[in-house]
Backbone as CSV, one residue per row, in Angstrom:
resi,resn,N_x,N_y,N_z,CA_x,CA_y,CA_z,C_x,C_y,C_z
1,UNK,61.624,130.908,107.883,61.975,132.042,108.727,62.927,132.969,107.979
2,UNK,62.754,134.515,107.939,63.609,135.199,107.608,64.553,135.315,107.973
3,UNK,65.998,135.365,107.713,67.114,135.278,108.051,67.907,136.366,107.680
4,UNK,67.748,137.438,106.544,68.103,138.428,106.147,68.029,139.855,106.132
5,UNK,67.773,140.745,106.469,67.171,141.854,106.011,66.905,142.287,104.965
6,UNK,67.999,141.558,104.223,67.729,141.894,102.294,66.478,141.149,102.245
7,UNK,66.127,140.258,102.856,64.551,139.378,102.266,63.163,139.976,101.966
8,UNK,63.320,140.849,103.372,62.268,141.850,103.480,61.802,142.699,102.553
9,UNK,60.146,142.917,101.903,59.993,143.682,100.964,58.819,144.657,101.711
10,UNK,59.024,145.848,101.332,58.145,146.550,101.395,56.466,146.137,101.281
11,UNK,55.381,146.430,102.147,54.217,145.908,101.588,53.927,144.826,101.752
12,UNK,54.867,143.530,102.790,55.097,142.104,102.473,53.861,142.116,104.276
13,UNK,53.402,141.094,104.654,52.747,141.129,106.011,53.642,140.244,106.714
14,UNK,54.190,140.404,107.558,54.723,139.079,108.829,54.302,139.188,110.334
15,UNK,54.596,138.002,110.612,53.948,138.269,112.516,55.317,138.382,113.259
16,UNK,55.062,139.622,114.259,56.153,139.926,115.014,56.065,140.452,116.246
17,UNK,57.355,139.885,116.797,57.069,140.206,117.908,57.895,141.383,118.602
18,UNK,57.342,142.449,118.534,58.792,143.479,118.736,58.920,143.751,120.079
19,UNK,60.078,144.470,120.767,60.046,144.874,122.074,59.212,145.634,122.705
20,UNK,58.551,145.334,124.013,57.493,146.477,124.299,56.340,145.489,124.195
21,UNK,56.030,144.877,122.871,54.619,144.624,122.895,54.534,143.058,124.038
22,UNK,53.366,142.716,124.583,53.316,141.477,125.482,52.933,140.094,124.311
23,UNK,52.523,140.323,123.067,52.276,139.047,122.334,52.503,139.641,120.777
24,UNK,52.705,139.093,120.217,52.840,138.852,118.724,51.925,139.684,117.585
25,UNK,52.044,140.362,116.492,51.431,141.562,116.448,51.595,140.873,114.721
26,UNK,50.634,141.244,114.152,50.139,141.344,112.604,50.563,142.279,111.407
27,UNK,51.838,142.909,110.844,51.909,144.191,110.411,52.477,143.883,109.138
28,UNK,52.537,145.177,108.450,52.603,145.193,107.245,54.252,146.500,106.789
29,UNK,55.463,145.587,106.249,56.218,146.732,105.895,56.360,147.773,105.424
30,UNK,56.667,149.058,106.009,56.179,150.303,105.460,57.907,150.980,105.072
31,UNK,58.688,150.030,105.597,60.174,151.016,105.666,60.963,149.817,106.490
32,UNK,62.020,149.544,105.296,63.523,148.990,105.799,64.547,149.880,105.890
33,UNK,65.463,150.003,106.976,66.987,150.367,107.006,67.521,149.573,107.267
34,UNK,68.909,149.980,107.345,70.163,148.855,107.373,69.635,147.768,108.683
35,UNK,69.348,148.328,109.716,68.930,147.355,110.756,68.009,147.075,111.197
36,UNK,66.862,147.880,110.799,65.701,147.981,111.528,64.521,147.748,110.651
37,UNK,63.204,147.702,110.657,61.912,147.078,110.384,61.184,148.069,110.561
38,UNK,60.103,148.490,109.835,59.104,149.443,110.333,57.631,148.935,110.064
39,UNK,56.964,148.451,110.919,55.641,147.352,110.537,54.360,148.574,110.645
40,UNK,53.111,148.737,109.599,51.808,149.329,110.044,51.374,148.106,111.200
41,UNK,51.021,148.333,112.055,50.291,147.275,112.290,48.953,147.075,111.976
42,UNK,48.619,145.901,111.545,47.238,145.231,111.102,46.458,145.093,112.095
43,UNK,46.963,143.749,112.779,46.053,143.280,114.250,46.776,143.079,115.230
44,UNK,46.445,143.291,116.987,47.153,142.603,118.076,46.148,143.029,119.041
45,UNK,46.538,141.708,119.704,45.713,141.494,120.666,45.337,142.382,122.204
46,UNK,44.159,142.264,122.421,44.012,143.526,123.229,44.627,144.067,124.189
47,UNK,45.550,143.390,124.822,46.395,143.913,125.943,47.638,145.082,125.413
48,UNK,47.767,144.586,123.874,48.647,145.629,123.075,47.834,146.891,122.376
49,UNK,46.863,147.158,122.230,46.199,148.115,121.599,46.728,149.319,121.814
50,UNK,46.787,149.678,123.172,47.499,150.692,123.936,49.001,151.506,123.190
51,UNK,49.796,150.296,123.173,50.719,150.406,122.374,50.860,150.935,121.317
52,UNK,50.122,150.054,120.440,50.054,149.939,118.674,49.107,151.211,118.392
53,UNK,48.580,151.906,119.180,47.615,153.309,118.969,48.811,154.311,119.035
54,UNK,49.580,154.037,119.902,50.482,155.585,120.293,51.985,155.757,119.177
55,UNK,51.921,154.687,118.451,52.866,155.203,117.141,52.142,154.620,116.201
56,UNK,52.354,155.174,114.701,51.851,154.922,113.651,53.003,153.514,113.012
57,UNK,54.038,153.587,113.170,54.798,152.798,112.900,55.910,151.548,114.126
58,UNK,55.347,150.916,113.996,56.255,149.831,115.364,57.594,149.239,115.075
59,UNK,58.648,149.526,115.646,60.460,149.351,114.920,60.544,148.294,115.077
60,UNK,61.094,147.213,114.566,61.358,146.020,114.849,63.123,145.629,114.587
61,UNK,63.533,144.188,114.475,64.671,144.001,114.157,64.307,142.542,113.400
62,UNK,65.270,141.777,112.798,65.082,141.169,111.893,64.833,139.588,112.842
63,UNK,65.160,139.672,113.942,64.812,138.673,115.219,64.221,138.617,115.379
64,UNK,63.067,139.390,115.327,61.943,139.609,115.755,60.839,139.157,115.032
65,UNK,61.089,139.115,113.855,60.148,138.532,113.003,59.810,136.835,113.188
66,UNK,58.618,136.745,113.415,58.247,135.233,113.843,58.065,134.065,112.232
67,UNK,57.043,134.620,111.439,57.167,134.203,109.913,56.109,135.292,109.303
68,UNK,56.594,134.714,107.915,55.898,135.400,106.823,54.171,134.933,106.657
69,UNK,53.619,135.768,106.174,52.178,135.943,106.238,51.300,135.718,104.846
70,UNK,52.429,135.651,103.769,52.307,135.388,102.448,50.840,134.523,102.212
71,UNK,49.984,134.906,101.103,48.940,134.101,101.017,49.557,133.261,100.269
72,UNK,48.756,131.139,101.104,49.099,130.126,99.682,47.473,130.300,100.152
73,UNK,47.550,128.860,98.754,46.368,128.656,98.814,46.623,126.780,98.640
74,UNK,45.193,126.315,99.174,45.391,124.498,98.901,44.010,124.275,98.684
75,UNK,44.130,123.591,97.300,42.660,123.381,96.750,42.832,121.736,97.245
76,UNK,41.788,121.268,97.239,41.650,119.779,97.402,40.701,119.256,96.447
């Protein structure tokens, strides 16, 4: 779990859950400030569409972030 705001990189994907939306949302960092988060969003589920259509960018806070989205990979 992120714990920092310094952690956060531009371009990075995490799942979040920001205020406003009813479930957990897919986005991609477009812009950090001192306090705040600025996610594209990727995917969310249909009851949020509504939402995630009427700004290009969704604000978040660093609480809000559920985890990172980072690709691994596991060969077997």
């Amino acid at each position: 779990m992120v714990k920092d705001i310094q952690e956060i990189q531009i371009g990075e994907r995490y799942e979040v859950k920001p205020k406003g939306f009813h479930r957990a949302i897919r986005g991609k960092v477009q812009k950090v400030t001192a306090d705040k988060i600025y996610f594209e969003v990727e995917h969310c589920e249909l009851v949020d569409k509504p939402i995630a259509s009427e700004t290009p960018l969704v604000e978040a806070e660093i609480f809000d972030i559920k985890k990172s989205l980072t690709e691994h990979y596991f060969f077997s």
